[in-house]
C-alpha atoms as one frame of an Amber mdcrd trajectory, in Angstrom:
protein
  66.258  67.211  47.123  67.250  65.313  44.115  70.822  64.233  43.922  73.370
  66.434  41.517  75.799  65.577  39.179  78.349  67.601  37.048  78.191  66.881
  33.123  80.034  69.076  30.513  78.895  70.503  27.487  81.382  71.982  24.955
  83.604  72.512  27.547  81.168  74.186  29.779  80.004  72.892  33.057  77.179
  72.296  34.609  75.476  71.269  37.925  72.181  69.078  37.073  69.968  66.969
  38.920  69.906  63.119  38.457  66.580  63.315  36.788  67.043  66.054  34.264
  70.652  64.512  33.592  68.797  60.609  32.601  66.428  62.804  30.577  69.227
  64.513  28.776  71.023  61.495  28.832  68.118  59.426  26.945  67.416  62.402
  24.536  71.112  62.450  23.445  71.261  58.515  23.075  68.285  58.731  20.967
  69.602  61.506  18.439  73.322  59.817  18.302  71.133  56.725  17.396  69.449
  57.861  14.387  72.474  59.605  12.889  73.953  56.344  13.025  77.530  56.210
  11.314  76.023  58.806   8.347  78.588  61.494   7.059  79.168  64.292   9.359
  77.602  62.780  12.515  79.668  63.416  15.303  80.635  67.176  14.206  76.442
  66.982  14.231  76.252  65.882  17.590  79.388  68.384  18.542  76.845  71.414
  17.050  74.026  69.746  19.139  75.802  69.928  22.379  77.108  73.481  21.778
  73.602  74.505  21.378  72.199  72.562  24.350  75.245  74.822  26.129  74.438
  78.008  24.963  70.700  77.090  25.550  71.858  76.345  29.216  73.689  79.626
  29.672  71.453  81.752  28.338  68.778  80.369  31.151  71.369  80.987  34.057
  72.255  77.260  34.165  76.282  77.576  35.162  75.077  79.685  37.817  72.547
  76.919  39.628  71.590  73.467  39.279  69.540  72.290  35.892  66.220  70.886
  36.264  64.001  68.425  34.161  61.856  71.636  33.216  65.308  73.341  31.907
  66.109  69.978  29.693  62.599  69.738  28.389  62.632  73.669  27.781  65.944
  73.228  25.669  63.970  70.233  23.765  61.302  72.170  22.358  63.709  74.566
  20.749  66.763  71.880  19.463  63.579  69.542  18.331  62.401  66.345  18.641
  65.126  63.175  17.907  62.619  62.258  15.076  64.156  65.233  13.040  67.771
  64.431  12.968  66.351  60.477  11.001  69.056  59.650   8.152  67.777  60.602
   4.811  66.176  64.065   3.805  65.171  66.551   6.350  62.023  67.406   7.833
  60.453  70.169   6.191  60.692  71.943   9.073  63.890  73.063  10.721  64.804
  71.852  13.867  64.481  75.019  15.211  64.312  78.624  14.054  67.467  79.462
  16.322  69.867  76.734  15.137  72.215  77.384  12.491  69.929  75.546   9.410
  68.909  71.513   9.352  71.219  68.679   9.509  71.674  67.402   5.993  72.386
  63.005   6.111  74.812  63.994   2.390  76.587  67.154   3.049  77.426  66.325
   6.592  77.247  70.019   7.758  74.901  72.496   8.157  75.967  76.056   6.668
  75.435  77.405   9.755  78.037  75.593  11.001  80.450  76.595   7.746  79.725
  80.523   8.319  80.665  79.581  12.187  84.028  77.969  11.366  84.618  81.303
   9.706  83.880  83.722  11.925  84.923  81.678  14.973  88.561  81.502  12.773
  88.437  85.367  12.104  87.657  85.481  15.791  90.253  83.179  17.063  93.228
  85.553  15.102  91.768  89.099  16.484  91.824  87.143  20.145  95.534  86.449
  19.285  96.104  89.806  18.030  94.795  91.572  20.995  96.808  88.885  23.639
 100.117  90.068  21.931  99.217  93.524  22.135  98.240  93.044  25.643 100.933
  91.789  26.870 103.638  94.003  24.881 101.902  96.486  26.897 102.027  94.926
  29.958 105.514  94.820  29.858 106.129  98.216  28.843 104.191  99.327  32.196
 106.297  96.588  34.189 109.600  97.777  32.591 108.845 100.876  32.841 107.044
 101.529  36.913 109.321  98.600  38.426 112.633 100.890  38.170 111.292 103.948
  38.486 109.665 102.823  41.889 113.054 101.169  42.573 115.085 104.646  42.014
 112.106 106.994  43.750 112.578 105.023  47.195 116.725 105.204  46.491 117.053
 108.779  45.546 114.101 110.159  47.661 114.416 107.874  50.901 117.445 106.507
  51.198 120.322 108.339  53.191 122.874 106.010  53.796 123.592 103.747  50.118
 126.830 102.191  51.452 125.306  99.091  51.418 124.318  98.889  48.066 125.835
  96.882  45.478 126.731 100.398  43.490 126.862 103.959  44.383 124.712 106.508
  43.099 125.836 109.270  41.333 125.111 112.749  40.092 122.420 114.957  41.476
 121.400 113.052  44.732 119.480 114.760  47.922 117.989 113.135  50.798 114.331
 114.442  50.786 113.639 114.204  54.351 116.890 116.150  54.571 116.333 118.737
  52.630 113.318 119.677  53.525 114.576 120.489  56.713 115.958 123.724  55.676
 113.026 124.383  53.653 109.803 124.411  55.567 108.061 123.928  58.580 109.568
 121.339  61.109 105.834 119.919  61.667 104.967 119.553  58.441 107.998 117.780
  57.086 106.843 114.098  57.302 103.404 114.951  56.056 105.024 115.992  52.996
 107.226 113.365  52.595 104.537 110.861  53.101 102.089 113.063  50.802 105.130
 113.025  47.980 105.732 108.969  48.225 101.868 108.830  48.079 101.280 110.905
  44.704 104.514 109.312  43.080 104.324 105.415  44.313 100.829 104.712  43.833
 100.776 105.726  40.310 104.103 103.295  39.874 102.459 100.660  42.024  98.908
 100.906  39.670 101.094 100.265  36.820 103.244  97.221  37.658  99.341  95.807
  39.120  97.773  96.690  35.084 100.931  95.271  33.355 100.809  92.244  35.589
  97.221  91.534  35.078  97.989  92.742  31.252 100.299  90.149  30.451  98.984
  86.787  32.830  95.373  87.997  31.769  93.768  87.060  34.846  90.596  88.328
  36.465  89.946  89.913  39.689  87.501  92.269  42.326  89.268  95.081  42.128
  87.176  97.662  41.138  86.657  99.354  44.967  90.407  98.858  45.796  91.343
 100.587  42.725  88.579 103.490  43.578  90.117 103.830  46.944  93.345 103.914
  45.576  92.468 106.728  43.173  90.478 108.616  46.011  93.778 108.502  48.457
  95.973 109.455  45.344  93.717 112.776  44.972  93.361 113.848  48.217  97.056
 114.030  48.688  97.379 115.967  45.357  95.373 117.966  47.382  97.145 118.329
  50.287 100.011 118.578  49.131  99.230 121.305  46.739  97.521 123.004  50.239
 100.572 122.925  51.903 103.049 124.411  49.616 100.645 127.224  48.665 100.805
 127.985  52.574 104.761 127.387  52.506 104.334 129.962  49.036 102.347 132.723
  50.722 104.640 132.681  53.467 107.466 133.975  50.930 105.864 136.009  48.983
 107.021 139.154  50.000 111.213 139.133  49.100 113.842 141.759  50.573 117.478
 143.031  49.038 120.291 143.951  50.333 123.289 145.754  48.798 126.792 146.848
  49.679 129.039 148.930  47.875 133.208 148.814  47.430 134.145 151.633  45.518
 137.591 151.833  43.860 139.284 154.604  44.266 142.072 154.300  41.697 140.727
 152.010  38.874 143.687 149.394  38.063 143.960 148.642  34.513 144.032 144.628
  35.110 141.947 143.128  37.760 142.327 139.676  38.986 139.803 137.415  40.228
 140.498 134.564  42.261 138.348 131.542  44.337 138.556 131.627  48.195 136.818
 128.912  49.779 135.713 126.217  47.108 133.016 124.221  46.824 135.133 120.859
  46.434 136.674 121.697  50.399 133.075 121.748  51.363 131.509 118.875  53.332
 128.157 117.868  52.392 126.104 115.122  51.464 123.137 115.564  49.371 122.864
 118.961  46.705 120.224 119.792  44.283 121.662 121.012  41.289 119.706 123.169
  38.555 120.347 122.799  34.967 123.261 125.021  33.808 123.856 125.096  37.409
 121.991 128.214  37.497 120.897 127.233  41.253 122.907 124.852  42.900 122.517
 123.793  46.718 124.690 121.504  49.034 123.321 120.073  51.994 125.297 118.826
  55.190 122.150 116.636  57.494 124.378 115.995  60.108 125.625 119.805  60.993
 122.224 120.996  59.621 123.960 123.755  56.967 122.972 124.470  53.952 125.011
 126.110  51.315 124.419 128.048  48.146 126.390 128.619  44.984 127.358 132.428
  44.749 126.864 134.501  41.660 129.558 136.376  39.532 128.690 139.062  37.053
 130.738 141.742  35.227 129.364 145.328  33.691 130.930 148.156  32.007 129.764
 150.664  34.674 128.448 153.883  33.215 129.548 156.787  35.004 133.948 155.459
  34.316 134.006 154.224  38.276 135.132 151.237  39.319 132.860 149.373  42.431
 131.886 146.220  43.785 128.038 145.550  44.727 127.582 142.511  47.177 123.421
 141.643  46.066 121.739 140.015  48.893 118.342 138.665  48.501 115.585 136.387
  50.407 112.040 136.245  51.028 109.771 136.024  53.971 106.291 136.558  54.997
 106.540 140.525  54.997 108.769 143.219  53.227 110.684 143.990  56.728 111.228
 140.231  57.082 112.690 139.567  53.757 115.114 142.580  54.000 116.276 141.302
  57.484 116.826 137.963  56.189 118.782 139.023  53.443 120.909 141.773  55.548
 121.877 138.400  57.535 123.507 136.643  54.943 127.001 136.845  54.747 129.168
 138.462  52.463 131.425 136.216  49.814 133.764 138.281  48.506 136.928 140.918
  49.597 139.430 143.307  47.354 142.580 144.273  48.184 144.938 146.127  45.811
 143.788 144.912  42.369 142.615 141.257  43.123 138.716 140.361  43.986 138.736
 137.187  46.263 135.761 135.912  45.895 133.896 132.691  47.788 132.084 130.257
  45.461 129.767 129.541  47.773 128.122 130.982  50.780 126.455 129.353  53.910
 123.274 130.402  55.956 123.244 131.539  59.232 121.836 129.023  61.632 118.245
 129.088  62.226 117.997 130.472  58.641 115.017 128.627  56.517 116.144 128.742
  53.167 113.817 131.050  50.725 115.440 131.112  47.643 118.390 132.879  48.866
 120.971 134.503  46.552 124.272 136.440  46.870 125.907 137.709  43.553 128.833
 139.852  43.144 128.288 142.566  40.736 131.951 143.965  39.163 131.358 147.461
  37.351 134.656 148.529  35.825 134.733 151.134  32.959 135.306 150.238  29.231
 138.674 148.842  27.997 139.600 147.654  31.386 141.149 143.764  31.339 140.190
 141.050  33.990 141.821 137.690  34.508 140.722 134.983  36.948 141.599 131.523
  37.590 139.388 128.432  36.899 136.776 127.937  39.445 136.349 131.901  39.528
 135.960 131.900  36.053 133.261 128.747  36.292 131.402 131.006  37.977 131.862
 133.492  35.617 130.972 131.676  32.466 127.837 130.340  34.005 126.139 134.053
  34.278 127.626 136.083  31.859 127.655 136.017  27.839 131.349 136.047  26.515
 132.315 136.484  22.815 135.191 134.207  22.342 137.449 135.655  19.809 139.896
 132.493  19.321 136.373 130.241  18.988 137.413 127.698  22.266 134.171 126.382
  23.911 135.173 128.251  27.206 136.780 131.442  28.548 138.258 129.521  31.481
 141.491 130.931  32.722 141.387 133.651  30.255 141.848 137.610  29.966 138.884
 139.705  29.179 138.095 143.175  28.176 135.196 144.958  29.433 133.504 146.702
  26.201 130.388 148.114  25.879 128.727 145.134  23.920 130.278 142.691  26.679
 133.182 140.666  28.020 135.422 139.690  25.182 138.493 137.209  25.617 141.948
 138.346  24.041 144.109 135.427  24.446 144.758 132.533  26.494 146.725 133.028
  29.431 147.375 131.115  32.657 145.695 132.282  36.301 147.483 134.738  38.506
């Protein structure tokens, strides 16, 4: 076999054989020769050898090694050297492909003007679309880079004492929680189905905005298929699984118990028992409005539940207390036995409703959207003052009109009237 050599056209190279290359040699000599030091002769020669390059691409020559038949091929269609003689052009053109003949006065060809133009016009969309790209690119970096940095901190991480900073705000330990939510067994599938469906996502998008921005190319079409199949079968799975975690509360139960009051006082005060700043917990999930809050203790395994507080004008004039008890469970005599379980949050004596803001489950006890409210009926006209974290609970639950226009009833006296609870002035706790 023929030795090789390497030669570049336009930029382009190319593998060619020592034959072909003296031929191509030669046939270049000969056509730099008879253009001589005329006007326009080397952008000439420059428009030669970019044709000669796309001839050579065009007939796979990057891809292999260039033979004397691919050189004499490409000289049939650029033309003899004969045609590019000083002076007036052949009558015909060197070749019906090429952009028009050389001209010895002008000094370019108007193919070559129309391709300065377009290749100019070209040049500033290529710019155009680089900036673009890589504005982009960023935004998926800046965007997927913190978000996967906070989904393995707020989902994964326990223990942030070592961190540089604490977090703050609504914080639970998945792995934790779920615990007290579903099946022992299929706790670390779902975790590992959850970081699946959230991190590859975040993961795909620092990969893009990478490749975005450094604009480099790579064989990643069947890792990025793979990635997309894994990403769908957990969406899958996971969706499997809590529709067999649903179904398995989709019957609920209720239980309710009844204080009546025998003598109606005309004032009745409301006041905390056990608070939910005395409790000790580490992680808690925390509903807008905290209209469902829960606090979380790993390391005792108990799970605790904001109570409810509501107050009614009761319509028969009496005066009673309903403890509401609910849960859920697989079947109707389930659910109520669940709920009959739960404990009770609240105690009257005299005139004053003690009342816990928070209640715990009984061990064993998977939580199912478990709920204890206190429902107050006391007839019209009657007044009822609580103190602050009583009245926190209130306010959360129950629509007060505010007569002296403050943002809050806290620590106030109400009335009980038939359109609601309205405040009549500011007054400290009992």
């Amino acid at each position: 076999m023929d030795k090789s050599v390497k030669i570049n056209l336009s930029g382009t190279l190319f593998r060619i054989d020592q034959d072909a290359y003296n031929v191509l040699r030669d046939y270049l000599r000969e056509i730099e020769n008879r253009l001589g030091n005329s006007p326009g002769a080397k952008e000439t020669l420059d428009d030669i050898e970019l044709r000669i390059a796309e001839i050579f691409q065009s007939t796979g020559g990057p891809a292999g090694v260039l033979t004397r038949e691919n050189v004499e091929s490409m000289m049939t269609v650029i033309g003899k050297p004969t045609d590019f003689d000083q002076g007036e052009p052949q009558s015909a053109p060197v070749s019906s492909s090429r952009p028009g003949p050389v001209s010895g006065t002008t000094g370019k060809s108007t193919g070559r003007v129309f391709g300065d133009f377009f290749g100019a016009i070209g040049k500033v969309f290529y710019v155009i679309f680089r900036i673009i790209a890589i504005f982009v690119g960023l935004c998926f970096v800046l965007f997927a880079f913190p978000a996967l940095i906070a989904t393995i901190l707020i989902l994964f991480i326990k223990n942030t004492a070592f961190l540089p900073f604490q977090l703050h705000g609504n914080f639970f330990y998945l792995p934790g929680l779920l615990s007290f939510m579903v099946n022992p067994a299929l706790k670390i599938w779902i975790c590992i189905l959850i970081t699946m469906i959230i991190i590859l996502p975040l993961l795909a998008l620092i990969y893009w905005g990478v490749r975005l921005i450094f604009w480099f190319r790579a064989r990643d079409g069947v890792f990025s298929l793979v990635a997309f199949i894994v990403w769908v079968v957990s969406v899958s799975a996971l969706i499997f699984i809590i529709s067999g975690q649903g179904l398995s509360l989709y019957e609920r139960g209720r239980s309710v118990s009844t204080i009546y009051l025998k003598k109606p006082p005309n004032t009745v005060y409301i006041v905390s028992g056990r608070k939910v700043k005395d409790l000790r917990y580490d992680s808690d999930f925390i509903l807008p409005n905290d209209s469902y809050s829960l606090y979380a203790n790993t390391s005792t395994h108990e799970l605790s539940i904001r109570t409810r507080l509501r107050i009614k004008q009761s319509d028969d004039n009496a005066s009673r207390i309903e403890t509401v008890k609910t849960s859920a469970a697989t079947s109707y005599e389930e659910a109520n036995r669940k709920a009959e379980e739960l404990p009770a949050c609240c105690r009257f004596s005299n005139d004053t409703l003690y009342l816990d803001e928070f209640f715990t489950l009984p061990p064993d006890h998977r939580w199912a959207g478990d709920q204890v409210s206190t429902d107050v009926y006391l007839p019209s006209n009657t007044t009822v003052q609580f103190d602050r974290p009583a009245g926190e609970l209130l306010c959360t639950h129950c629509s007060i009109d505010d007569q002296d226009g403050s943002p809050d009833s806290i620590g106030k006296i109400l009335r009980v009237t038939p359109e609601g609870l309205k405040s009549v002035f500011s007054n400290s706790a009992k």
